[in-house]
N, C-alpha and C positions, 0 to 999 in steps of 0.2 A: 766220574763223568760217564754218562752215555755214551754209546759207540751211536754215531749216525745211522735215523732210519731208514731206512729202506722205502720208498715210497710202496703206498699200499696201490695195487690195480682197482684200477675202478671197474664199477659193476656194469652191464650192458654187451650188446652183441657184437659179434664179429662179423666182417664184412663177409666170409663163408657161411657163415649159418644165416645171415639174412638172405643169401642167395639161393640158401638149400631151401628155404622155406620160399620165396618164391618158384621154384622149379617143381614147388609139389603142390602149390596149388595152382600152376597154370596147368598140370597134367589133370588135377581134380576139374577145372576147367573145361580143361578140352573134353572130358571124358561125358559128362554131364551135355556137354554142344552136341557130341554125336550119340549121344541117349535122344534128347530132343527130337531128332528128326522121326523119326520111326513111330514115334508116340505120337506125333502130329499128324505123317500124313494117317493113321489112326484111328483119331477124331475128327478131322476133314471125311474120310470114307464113314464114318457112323452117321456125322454129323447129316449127310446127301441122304445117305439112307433112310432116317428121320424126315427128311426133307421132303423126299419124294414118297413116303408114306401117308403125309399129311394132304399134299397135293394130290392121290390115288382118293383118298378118300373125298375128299372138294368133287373130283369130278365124280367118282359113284353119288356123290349126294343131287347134282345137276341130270347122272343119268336117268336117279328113282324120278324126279320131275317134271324131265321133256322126254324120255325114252328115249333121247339120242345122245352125243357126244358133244361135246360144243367144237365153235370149228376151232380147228389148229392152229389157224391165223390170230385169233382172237382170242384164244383161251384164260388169258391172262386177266383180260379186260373183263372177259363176262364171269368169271369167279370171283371177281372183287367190286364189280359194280355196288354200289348203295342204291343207285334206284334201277328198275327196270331197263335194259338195254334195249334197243329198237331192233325190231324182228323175233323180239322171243316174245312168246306168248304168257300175258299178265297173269292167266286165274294157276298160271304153273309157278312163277318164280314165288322161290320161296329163299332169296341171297340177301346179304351176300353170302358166296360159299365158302370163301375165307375171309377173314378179319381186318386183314393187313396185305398187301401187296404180295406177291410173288417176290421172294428173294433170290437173289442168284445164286448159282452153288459154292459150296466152300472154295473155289478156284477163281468165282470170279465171275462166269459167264452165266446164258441166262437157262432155265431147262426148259427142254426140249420138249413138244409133245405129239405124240402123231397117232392119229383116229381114223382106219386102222391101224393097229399096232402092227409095226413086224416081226417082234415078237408076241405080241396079244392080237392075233389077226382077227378074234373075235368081241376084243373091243379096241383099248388103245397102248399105248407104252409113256410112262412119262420117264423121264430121264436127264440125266449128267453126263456129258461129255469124259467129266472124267478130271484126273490131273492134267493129264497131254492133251485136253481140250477136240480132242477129235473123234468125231462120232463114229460107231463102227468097232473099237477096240475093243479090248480084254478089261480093261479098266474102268468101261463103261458102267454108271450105278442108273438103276432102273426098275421099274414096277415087276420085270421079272426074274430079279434076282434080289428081291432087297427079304430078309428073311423078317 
């Protein structure tokens, strides 16, 4: 006769190693979250910088054909007009000077532009506020520093 078997253990995990294994990927997790941030803001500050190079060149293409600057108040409107905007002169326009609208910058808000510039006092400045959204700072992206 047979001696009684032994039951055999069944196959599958322990309630410690399904634990160890979440503990290691909520640290791959976390680790990846604060990779993110750094890489973003990034591409937020290229992304402006692109931005406001596209828009630098909109208004040099408006200054080769009024010899001025558009106003500051308006700029938005008379670089995306489709038909002539009233008060500029017809045998000049040659817009729109951008495609699409004026976007806002990677933050949010809308850019900035000012003719004189006070950093370009001899033409204008266009610019982003920034992350901290406050004009003036170290964070500021702009026609004089966008490389």
């Amino acid at each position: 006769m047979k001696p009684p078997s032994r039951r055999r253990r069944r196959g599958g995990f322990t309630l410690m190693e399904v634990l160890l294994v979440l503990v290691i990927l909520v640290a791959l997790a976390s680790m990846a979250v604060l990779a993110y941030g750094p890489i973003q803001r990034k591409a937020d500050a290229k992304n402006a910088k692109i931005q406001v190079a596209t828009l630098t060149s909109a208004v040099d293409l408006w200054y080769q054909d009024f010899k001025s600057y558009p106003d500051p108040n308006e700029w938005t409107m008379l670089l995306t007009a489709n038909d002539v905007p009233s008060g500029v002169n017809e045998r000049n326009w040659n817009g729109p000077y951008l495609k699409t609208g004026v976007p806002p910058d990677p933050w949010g808000t809308p850019y900035l532009f000012k003719a004189p510039g006070n950093y370009n006092p001899r033409s204008f400045d266009i610019f982003s506020a920034g992350p901290d959204g406050t004009e003036g700072t170290e964070d500021d992206i702009g026609n004089w520093n966008v490389e």
